[in-house]
Jmol script that loads the backbone (N, CA, C; Angstrom):
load data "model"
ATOM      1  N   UNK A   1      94.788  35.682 154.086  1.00  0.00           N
ATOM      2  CA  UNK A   1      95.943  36.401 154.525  1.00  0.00           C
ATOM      3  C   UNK A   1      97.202  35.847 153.877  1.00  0.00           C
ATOM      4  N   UNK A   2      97.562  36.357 152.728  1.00  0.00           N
ATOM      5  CA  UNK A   2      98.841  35.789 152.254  1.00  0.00           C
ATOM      6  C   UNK A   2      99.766  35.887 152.929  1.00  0.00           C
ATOM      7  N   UNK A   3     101.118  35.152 152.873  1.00  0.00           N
ATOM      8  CA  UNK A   3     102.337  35.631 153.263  1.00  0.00           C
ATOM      9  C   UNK A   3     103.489  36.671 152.159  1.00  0.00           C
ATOM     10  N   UNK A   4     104.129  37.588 153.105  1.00  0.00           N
ATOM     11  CA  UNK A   4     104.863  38.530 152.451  1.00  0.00           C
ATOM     12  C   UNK A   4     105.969  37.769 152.362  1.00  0.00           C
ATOM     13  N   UNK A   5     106.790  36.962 153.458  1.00  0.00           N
ATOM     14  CA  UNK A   5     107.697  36.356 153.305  1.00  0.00           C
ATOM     15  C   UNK A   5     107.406  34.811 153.941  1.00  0.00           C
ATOM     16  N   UNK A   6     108.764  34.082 154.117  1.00  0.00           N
ATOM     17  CA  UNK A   6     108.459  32.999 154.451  1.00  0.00           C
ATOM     18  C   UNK A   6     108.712  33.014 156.237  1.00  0.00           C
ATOM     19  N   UNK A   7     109.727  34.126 156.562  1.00  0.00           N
ATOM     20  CA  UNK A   7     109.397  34.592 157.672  1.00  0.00           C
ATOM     21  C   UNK A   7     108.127  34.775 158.173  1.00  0.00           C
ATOM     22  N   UNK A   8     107.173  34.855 157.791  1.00  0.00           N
ATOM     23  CA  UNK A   8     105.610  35.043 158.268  1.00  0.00           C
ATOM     24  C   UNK A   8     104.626  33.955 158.599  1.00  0.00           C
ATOM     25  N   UNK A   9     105.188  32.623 157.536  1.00  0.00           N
ATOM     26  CA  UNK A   9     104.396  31.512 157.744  1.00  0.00           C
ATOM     27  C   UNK A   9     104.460  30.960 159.107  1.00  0.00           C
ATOM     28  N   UNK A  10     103.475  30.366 159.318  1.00  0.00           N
ATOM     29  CA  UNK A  10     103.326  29.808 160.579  1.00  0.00           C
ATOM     30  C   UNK A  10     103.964  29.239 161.322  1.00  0.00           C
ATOM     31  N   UNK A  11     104.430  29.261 162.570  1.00  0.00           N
ATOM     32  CA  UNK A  11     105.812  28.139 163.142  1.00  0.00           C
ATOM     33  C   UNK A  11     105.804  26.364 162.855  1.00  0.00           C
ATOM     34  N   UNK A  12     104.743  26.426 162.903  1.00  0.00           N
ATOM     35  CA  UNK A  12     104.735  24.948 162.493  1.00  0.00           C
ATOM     36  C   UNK A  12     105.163  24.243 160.692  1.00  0.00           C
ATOM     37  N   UNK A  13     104.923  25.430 160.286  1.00  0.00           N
ATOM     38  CA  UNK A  13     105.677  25.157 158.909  1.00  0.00           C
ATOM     39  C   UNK A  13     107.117  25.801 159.107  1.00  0.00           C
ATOM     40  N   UNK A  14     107.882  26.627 159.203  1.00  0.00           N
ATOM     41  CA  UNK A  14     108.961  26.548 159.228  1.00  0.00           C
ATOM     42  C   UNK A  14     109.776  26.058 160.019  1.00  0.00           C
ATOM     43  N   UNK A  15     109.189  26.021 161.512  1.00  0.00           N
ATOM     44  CA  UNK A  15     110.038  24.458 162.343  1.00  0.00           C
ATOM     45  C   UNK A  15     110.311  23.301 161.602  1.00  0.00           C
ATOM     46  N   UNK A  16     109.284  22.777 160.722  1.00  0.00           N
ATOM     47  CA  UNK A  16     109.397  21.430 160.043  1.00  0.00           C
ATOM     48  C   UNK A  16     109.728  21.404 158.476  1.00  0.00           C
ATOM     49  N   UNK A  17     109.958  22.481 157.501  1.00  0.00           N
ATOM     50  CA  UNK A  17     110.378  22.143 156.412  1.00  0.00           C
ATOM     51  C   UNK A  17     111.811  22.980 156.156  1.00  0.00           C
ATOM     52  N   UNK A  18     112.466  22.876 155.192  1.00  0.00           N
ATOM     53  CA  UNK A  18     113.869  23.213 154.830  1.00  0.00           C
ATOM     54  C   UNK A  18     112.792  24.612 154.110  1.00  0.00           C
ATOM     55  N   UNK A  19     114.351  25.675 154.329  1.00  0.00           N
ATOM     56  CA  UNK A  19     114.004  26.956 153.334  1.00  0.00           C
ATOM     57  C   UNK A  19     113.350  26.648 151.938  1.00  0.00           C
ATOM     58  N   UNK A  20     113.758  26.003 151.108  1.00  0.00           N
ATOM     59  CA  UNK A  20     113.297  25.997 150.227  1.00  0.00           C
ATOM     60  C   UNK A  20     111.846  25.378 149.580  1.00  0.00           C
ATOM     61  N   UNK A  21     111.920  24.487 150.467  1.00  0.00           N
ATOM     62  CA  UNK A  21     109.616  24.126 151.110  1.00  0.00           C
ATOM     63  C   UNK A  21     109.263  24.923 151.360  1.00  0.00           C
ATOM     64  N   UNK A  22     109.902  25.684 152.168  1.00  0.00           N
ATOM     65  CA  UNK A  22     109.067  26.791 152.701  1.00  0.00           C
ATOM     66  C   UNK A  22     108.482  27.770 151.560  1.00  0.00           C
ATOM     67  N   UNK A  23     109.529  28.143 150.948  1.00  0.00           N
ATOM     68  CA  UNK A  23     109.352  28.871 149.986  1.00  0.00           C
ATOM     69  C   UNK A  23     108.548  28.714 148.626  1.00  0.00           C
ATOM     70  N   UNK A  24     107.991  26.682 148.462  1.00  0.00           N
ATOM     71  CA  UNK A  24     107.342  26.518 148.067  1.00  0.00           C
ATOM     72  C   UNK A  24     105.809  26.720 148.675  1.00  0.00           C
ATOM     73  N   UNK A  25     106.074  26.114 149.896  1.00  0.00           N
ATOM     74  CA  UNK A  25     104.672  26.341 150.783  1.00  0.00           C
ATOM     75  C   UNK A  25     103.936  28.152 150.618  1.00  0.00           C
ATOM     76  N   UNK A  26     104.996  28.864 150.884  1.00  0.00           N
ATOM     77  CA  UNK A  26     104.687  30.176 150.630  1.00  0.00           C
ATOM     78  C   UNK A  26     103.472  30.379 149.245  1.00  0.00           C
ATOM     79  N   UNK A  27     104.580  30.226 148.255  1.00  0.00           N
ATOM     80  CA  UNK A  27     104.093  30.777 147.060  1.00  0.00           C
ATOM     81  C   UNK A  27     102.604  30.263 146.429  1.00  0.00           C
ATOM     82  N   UNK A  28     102.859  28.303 146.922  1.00  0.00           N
ATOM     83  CA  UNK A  28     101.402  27.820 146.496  1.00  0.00           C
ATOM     84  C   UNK A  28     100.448  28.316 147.458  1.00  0.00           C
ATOM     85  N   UNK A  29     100.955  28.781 148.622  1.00  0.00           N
ATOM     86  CA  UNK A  29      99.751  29.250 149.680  1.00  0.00           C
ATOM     87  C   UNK A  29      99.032  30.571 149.393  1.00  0.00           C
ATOM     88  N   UNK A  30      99.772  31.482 148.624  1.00  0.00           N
ATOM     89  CA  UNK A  30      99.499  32.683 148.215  1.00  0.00           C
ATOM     90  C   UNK A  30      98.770  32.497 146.837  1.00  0.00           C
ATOM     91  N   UNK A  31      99.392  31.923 145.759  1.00  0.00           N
ATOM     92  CA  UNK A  31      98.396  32.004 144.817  1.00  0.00           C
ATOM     93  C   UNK A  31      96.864  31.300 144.497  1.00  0.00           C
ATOM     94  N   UNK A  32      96.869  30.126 145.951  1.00  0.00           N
ATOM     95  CA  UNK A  32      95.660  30.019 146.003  1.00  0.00           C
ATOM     96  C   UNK A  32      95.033  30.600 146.443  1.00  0.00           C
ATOM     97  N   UNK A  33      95.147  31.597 148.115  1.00  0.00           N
ATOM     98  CA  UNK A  33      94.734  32.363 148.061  1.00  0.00           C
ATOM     99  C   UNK A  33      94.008  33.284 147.553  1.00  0.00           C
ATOM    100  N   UNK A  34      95.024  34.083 146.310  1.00  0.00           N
ATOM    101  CA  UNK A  34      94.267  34.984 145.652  1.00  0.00           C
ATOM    102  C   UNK A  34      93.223  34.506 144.811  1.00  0.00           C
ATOM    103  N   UNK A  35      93.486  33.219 144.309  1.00  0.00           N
ATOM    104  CA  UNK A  35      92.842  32.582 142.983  1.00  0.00           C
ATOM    105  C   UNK A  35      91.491  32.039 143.315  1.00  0.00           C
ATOM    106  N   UNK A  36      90.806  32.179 145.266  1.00  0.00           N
ATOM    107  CA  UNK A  36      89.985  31.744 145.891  1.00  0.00           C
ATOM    108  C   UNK A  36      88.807  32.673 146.704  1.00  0.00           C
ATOM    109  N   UNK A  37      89.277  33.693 145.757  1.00  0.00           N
ATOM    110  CA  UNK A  37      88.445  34.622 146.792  1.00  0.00           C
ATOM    111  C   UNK A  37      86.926  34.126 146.770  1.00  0.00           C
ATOM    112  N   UNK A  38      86.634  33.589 146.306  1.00  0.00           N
ATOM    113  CA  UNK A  38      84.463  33.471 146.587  1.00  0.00           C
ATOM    114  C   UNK A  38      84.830  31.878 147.443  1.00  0.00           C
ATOM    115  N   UNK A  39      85.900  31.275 147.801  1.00  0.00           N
ATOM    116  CA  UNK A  39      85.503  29.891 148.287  1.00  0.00           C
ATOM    117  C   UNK A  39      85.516  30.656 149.949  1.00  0.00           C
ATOM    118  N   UNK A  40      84.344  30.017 150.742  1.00  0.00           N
ATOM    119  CA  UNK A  40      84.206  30.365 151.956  1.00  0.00           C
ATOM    120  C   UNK A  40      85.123  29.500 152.968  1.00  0.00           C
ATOM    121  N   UNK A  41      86.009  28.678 152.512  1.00  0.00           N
ATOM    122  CA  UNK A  41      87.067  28.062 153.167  1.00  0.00           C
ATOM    123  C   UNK A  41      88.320  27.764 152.747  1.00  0.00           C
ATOM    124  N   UNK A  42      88.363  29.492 152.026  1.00  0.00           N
ATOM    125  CA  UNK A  42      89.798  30.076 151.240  1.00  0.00           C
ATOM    126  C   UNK A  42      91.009  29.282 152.024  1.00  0.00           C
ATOM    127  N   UNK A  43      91.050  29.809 153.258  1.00  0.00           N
ATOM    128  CA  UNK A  43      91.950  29.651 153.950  1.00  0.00           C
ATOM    129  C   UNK A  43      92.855  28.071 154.226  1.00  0.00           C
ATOM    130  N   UNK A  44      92.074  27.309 154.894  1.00  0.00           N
ATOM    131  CA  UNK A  44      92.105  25.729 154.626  1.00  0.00           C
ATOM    132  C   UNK A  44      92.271  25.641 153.463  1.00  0.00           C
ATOM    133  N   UNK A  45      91.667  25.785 152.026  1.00  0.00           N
ATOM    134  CA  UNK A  45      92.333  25.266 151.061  1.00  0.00           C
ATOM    135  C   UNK A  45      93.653  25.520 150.812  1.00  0.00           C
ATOM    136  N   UNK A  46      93.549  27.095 151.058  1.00  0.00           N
ATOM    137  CA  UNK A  46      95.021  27.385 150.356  1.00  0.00           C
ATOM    138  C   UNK A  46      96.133  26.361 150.954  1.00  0.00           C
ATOM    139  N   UNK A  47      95.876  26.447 152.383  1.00  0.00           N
ATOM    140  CA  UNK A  47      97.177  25.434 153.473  1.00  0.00           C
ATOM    141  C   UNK A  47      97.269  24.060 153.023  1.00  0.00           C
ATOM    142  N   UNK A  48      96.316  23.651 152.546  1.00  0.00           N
ATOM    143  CA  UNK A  48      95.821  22.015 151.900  1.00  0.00           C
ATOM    144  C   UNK A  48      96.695  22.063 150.094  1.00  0.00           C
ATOM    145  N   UNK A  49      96.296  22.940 150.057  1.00  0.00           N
ATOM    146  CA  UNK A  49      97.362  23.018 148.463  1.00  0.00           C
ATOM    147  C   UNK A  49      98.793  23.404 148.917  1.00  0.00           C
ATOM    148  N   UNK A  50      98.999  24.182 149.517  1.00  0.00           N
ATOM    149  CA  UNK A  50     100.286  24.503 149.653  1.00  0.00           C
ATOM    150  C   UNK A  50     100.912  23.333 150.223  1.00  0.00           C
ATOM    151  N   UNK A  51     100.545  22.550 151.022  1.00  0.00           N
ATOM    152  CA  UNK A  51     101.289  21.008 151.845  1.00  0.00           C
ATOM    153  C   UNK A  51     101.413  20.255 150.247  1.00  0.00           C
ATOM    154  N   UNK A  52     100.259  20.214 149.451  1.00  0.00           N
ATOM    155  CA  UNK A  52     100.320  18.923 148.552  1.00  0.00           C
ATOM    156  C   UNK A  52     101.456  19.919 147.537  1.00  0.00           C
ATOM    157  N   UNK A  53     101.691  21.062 147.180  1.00  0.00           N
ATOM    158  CA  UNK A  53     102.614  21.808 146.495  1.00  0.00           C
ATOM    159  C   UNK A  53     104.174  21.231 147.364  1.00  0.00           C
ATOM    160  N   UNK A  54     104.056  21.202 148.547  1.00  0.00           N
ATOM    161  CA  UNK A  54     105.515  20.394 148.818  1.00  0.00           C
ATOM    162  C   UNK A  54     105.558  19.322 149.031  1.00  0.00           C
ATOM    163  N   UNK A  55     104.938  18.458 148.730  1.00  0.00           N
ATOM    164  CA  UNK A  55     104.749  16.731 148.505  1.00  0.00           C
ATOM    165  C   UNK A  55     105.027  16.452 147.225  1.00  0.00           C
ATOM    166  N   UNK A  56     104.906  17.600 145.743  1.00  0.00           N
ATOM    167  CA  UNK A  56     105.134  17.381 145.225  1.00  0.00           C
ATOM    168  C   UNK A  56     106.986  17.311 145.111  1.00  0.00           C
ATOM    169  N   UNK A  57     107.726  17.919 145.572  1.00  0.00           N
ATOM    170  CA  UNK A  57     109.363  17.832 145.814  1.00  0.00           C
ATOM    171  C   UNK A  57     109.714  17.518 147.142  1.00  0.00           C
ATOM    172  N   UNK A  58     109.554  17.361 147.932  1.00  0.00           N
ATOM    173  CA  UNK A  58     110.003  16.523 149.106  1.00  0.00           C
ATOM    174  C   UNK A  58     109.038  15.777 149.556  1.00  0.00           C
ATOM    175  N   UNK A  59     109.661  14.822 150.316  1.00  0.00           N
ATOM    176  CA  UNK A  59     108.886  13.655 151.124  1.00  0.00           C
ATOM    177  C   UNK A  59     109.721  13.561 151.992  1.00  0.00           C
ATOM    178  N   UNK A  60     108.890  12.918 153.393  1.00  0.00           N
ATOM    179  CA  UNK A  60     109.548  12.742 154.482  1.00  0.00           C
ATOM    180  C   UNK A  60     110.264  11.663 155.164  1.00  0.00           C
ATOM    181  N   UNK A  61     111.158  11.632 155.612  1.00  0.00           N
ATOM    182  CA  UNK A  61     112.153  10.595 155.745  1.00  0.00           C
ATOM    183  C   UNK A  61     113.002  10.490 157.326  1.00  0.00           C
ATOM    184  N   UNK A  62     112.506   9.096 157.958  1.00  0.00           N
ATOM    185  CA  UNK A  62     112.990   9.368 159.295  1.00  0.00           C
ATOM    186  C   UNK A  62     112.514  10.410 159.955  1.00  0.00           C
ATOM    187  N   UNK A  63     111.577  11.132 159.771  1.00  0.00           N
ATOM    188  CA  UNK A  63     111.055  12.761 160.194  1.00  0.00           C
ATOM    189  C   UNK A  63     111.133  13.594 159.318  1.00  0.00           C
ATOM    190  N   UNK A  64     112.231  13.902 158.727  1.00  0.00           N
ATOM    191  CA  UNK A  64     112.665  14.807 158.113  1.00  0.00           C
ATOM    192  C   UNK A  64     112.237  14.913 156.577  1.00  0.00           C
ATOM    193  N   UNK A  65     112.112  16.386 156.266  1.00  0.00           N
ATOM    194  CA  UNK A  65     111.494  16.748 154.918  1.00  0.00           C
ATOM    195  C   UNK A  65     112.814  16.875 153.744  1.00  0.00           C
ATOM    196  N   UNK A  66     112.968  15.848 153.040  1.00  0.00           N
ATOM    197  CA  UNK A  66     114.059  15.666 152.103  1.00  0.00           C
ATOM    198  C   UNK A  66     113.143  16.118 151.151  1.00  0.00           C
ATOM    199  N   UNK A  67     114.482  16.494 150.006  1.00  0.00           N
ATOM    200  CA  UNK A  67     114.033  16.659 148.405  1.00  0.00           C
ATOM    201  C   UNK A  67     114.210  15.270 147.791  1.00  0.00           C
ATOM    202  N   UNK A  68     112.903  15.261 147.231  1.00  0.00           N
ATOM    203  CA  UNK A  68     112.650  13.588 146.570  1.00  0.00           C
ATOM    204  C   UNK A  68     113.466  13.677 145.356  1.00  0.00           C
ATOM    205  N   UNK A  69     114.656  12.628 145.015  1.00  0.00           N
ATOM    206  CA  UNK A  69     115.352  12.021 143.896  1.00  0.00           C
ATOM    207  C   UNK A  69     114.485  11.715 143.027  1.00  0.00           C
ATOM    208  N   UNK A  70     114.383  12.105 141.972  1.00  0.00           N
ATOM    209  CA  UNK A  70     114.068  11.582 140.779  1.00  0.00           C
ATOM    210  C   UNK A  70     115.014  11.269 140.354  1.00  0.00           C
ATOM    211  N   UNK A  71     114.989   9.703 139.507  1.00  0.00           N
ATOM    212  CA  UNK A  71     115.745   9.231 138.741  1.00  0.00           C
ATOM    213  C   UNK A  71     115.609   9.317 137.251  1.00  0.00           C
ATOM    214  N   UNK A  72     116.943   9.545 136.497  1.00  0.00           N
ATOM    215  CA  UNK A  72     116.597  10.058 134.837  1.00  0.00           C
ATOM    216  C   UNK A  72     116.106   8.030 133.718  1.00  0.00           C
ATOM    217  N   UNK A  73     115.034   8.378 133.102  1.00  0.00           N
ATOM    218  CA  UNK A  73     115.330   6.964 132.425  1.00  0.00           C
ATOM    219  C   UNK A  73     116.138   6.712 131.683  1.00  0.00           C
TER     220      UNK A  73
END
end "model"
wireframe off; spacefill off
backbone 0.3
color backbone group
């Protein structure tokens, strides 16, 4: 079941990440989705990629889901 918007994702993801996680969570959640149709535990993966899709730009801090600083060398 993809999401149409980020309005749709689950409360527990948009209670806890900033719009713009979300909007990552969305998109990696959807294209695994589609990209999974023969795995019989589509679903769980997709949510399992989409979390590690926003781990890749935020991490959590004091609770809260910040955008991780990269520093330039």
């Amino acid at each position: 079941m993809p999401y149409a918007s980020i309005e749709d994702l689950p409360a527990s993801v948009r209670s806890h990440l900033p719009v713009h996680a979300q909007e990552i969570y969305c998109a990696a959640f959807n294209h695994a989705w589609h990209s999974r149709a023969a795995d019989p535990m589509r679903e769980a993966t997709a949510h399992r990629i989409a979390w590690s899709a926003v781990k890749r730009s935020y991490e959590k801090v004091d609770g809260e889901w910040t955008p991780i600083v990269r520093q330039s060398p």
